[in-house]
N, C-alpha and C positions, 0 to 999 in steps of 0.2 A: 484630225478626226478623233472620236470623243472614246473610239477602241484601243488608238494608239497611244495616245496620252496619259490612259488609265493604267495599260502595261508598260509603259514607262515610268510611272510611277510607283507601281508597285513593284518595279527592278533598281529603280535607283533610290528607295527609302528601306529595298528589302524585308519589304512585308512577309512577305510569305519563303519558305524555305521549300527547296525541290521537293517534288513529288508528295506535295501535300496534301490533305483533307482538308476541306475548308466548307464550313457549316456556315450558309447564307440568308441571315434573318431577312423574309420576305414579306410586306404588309400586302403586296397586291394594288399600293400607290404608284406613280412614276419614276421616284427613287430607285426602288427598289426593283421593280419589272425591269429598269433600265439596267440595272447592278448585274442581275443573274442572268438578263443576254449577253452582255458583255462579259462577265466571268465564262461564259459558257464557247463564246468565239476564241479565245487565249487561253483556254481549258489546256490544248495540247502546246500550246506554248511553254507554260509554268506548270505542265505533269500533273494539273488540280484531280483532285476525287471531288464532284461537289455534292452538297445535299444541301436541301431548303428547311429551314423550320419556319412556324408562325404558331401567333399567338391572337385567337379569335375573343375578340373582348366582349362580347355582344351585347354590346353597348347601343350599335346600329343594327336596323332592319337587313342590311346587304351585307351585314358579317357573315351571316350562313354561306350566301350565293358568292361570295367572294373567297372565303375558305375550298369551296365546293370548285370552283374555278381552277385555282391554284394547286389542287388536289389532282384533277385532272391533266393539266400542266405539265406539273412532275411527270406525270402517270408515262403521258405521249412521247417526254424526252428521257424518261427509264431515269430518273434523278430519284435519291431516295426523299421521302415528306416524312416530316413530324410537324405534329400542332395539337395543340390544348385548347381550351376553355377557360378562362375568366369569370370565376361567378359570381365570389366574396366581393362582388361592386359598393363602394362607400362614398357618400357624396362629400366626404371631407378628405382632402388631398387625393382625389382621386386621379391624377393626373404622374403623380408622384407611386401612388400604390401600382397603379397598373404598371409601371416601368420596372418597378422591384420586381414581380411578379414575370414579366416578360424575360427579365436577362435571369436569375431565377433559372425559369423554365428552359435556357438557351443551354448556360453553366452546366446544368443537368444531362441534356442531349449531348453534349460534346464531351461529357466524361463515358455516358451509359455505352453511347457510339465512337467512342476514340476518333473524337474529331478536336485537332489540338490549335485551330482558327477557325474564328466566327469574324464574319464581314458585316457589316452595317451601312446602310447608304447613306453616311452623314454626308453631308459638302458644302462646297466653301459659302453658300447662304448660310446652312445651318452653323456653320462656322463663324458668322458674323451677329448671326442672331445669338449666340448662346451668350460671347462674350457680352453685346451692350445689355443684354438683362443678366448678368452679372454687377457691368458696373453701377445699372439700374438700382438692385437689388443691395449693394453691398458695398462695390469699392472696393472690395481687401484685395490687397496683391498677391495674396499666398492662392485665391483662385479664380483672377482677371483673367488667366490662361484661357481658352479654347479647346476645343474638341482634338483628340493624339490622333496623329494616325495609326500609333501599334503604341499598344501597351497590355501588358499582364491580364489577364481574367481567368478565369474558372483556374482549368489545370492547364491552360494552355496561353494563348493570345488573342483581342480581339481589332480586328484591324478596319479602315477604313479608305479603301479604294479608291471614291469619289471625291475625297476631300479635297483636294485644289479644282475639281469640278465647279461648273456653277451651273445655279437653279436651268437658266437660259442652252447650257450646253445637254440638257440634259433633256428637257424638250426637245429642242433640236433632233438631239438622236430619236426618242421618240415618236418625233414624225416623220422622219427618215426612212425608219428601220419597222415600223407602221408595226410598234408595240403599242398591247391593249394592258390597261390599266385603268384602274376605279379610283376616283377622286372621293376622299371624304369630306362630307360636306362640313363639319365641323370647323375642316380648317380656316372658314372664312368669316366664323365669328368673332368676333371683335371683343368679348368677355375674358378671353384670352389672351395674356400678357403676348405671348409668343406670335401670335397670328395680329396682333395690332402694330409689333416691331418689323413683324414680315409686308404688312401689308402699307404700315404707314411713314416708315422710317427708312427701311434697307431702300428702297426707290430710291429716294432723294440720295441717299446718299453714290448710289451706283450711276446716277447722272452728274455727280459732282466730279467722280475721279471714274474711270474705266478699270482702273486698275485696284479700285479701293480693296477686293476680296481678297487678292494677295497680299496686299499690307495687313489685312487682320490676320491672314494664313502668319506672315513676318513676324509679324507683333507676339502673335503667340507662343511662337517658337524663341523666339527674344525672351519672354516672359520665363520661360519654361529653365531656361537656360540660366537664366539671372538667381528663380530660384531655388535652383542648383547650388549656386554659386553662393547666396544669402546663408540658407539651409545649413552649408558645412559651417562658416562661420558661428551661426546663431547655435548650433550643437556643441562647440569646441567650449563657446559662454555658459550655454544651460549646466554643462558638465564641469565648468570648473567656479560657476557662484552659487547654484542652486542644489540646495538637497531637500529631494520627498521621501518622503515615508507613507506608511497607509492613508494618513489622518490629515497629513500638513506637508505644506514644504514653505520654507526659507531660504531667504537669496541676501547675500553680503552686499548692503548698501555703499560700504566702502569702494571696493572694487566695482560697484556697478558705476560708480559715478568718476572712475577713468578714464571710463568708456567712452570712445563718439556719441553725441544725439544719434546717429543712425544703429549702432549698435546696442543703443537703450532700449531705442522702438522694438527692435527685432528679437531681444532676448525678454521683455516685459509680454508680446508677441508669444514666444516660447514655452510661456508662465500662462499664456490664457490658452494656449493648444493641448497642454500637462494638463490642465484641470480640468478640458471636458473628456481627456481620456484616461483619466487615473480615478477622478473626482465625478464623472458623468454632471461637472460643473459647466454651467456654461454663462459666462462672464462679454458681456456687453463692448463694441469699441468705446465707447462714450468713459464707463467703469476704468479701463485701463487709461485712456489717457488723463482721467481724474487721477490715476495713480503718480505716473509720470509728473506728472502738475506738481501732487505734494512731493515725492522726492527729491524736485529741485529746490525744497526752502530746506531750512535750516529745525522745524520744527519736529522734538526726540520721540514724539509719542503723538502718535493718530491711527486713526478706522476709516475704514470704509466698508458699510455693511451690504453686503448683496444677498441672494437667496437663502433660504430654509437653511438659517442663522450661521450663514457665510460671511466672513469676513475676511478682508487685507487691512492689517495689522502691521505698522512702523511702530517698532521699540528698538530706539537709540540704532543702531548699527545695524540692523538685520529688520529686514519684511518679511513677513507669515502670510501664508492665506491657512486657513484653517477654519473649522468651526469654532462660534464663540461659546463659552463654556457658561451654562447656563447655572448661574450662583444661586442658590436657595438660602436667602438670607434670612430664613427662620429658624435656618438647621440649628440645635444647641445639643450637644450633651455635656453629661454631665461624670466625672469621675470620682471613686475614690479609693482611697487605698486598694491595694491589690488587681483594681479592675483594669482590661484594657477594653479599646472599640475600632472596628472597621470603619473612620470618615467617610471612607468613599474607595472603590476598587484599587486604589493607588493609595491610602493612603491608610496609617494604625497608628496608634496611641494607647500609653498605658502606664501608669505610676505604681511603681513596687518599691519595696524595700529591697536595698543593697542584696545582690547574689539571689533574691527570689523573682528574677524576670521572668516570663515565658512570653516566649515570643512564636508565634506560628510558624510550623516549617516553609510554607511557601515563601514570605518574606523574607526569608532569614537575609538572603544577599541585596535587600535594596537598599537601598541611601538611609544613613542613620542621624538622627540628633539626639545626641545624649545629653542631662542637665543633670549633676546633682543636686539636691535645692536643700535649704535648710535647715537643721532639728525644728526650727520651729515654726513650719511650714504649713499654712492654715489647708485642709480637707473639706469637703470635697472644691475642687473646681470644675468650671465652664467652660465648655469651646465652644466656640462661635465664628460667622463671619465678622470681619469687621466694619467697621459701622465708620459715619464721616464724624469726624471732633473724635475719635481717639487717639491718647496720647499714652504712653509709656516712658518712666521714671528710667533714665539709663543709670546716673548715678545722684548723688546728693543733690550735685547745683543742675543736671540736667534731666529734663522734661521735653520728651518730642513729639509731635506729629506720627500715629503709625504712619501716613499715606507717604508723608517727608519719605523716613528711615526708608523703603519702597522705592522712592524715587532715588534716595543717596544711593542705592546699593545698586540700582539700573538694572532692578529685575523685570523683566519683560510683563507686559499687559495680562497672559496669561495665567500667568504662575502668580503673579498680586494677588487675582480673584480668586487664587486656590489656598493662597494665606488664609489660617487658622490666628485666632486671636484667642486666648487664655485670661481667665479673669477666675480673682477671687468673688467669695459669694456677695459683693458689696460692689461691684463691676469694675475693680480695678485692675487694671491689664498688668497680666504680668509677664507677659513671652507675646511675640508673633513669630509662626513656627513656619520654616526655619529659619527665621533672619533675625533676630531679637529677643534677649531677656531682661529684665529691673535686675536690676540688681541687689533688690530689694528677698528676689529668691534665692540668689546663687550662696552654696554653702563654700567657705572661706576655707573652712577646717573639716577633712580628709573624714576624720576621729570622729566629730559630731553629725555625720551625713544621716539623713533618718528617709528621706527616698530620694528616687531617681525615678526622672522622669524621661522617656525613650518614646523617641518620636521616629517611624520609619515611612518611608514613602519610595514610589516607582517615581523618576525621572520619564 
């Protein structure tokens, strides 16, 4: 019987804790009519206090007279009611809205009324339906899972009574026990992903196996348990190759690639669940396993550009996601004697004569490049980005590449684009800052030094 099986079940998963409050969302469908007779028969069994809330969408013409019903209801069995109204209706994700809004308005009653369980009449159809339009929809293992029977909400718990129920047992009782309940017509339209799995799929499969809704009930609990089990793994990785910061995180391609294939997946995984909650980024399966792909070659430097100028960035040993820094390659100024300039929030410049620096006090402690350059060192010069075909004179016989010198020195894709290129008034490069100067400017002799040029920046 469909009374005893539900109180067994709620004594051997431990739902509910003695002499509890238990707040029972009631739509006035089958599920549910059937939920809060039966809560109501094992009332003195399990010590229950019970109360009904609902949530009238009116959406339908029979919202009123079914609210109206169930009001009554309560009334006759002294159960206390609460219920709302629905107004804010939007024909875009309205399926989804109204569900926020429902648990929402539950959350709320069970704090206001110190009711620390709310029951729901999911089961084991709902059960089978939620998981195939998951796999429908998605495929991810992190949530193939199914509908919990207890787990955490509001301030309290929200548990699910009927879930190893099915649709069939539930009828049953309701013609048995010759409860009245309102069918929404809704559910028999077929526009609806959920009502075309319920109507066109769950059948066939319930004549394949008898047993099949316990195997989803299995499977879920399987799943649940596995990613338990993934989860501490994939933490112990996040926490010992990846570091984020506000802006960016990087992960040690070295140590990533000791790894298992399965623990590549799961911590690459890790790196796309961090960025839609650190980064309100939200990175694609197709994106990450493009990731994985290039990690397995050998090549030092690549992108992969995703949204509102997001990018995964391989330079040489370590992956970035971060944004990409947008280079204004017309920037120029220009210096001279005595003057300095703010590049950019991270970055100053400014050529003085020996012992007349001034240097801003906010900067004082960032990263320094000093140079002292010649007596006969031509005024003013240019900063700029760098441009493709420059080259810079290291000494007599040598002549390089900027882009080369960049690449020898394996400074990451970021920081290239934030290289500064210095040029006399005739464009020949005489520094890339910080990584390079001719030697053409550098003074030999201590005694003869006529400026210095002091480059600071933030890391």
């Amino acid at each position: 019987m469909l009374e005893q099986k539900v109180a067994h079940f709620i004594d051997d998963r431990t739902l509910l804790t003695a002499n509890s409050r238990l707040l029972v969302a009631v739509s006035t469908g089958v599920d549910s009519m059937v939920l809060i007779d039966i809560l109501q028969k094992i009332q003195e069994q399990f010590a229950l206090e019970l109360g009904v809330v609902h949530v009238n969408h009116k959406l339908r013409q029979a919202s009123d007279k079914e609210e109206e019903f169930l009001k009554k209801y309560c009334e006759q069995r002294q159960l206390p009611f609460f219920s709302t109204h629905w107004q804010n209706h939007s024909q875009v994700g309205m399926e989804e809205k109204a569900r926020t809004f429902r648990y929402h308005f539950f959350a709320e009653i069970m704090t206001r009324h110190n009711y620390p369980f709310l029951a729901t009449a999911h089961h084991g159809d709902d059960q089978m339906e939620t998981m195939l339009m998951k796999m429908v929809r998605d495929g991810n293992f992190f949530s193939a899972h199914g509908i919990i029977d207890r787990q955490p909400f509001g301030q309290g718990h929200l548990i699910r009574p009927l879930l190893q129920s099915s649709k069939e047992e539930i009828h049953q009782y309701a013609q048995a026990e010759d409860i009245l309940f309102f069918e929404d017509a809704t559910n028999q339209k077929l526009d609806v992903q959920r009502n075309r799995i319920r109507q066109l799929v769950v059948p066939h499969l319930k004549a394949e196996n008898r047993q099949v809704l316990s195997h989803f009930q299995q499977l879920s609990e399987q799943l649940i348990y596995a990613q338990e089990t993934v989860v501490k793994q994939q933490q112990k990785d996040y926490q010992a190759m990846v570091k984020a910061s506000s802006d960016q995180l990087n992960m040690d391609i070295k140590k990533f690639n000791q790894l298992s294939a399965a623990r590549q997946f799961f911590l690459l995984e890790a790196i796309r669940q961090q960025a839609r909650q650190i980064y309100q980024l939200t990175i694609s399966q197709d994106q990450i396993s493009q990731v994985a792909q290039l990690l397995q070659k050998n090549k030092a430097n690549w992108q992969i550009d995703l949204v509102d100028n997001w990018q995964f960035q391989k330079s040489y040993e370590k992956l970035f996601l971060h944004q990409a820094i947008k280079v204004e390659k017309k920037a120029r100024f220009n210096l001279h004697e005595g003057e300095s300039v703010f590049l950019s929030e991270h970055e100053w410049i400014g050529i003085f004569q020996p012992g007349q620096e001034k240097i801003p006090e906010k900067i004082a402690n960032w990263s320094e490049y000093r140079q002292y350059l010649k007596v006969d060192f031509s005024l003013p010069v240019t900063l700029r980005k760098r441009c493709d075909g420059d080259r810079i004179q290291l000494n007599p016989q040598l002549k390089k590449k900027v882009a080369r010198i960049l690449i020898d020195q394996k400074i990451p894709q970021k920081r290239r684009e934030r290289a500064w290129v210095l040029t006399d008034k005739n464009e020949k490069v005489l520094a890339v800052l910080p990584y390079a100067i001719s030697y053409l400017c550098i003074s030999q002799e201590t005694a003869k030094i006529h400026y210095v040029l002091l480059y600071k920046y933030c890391k």
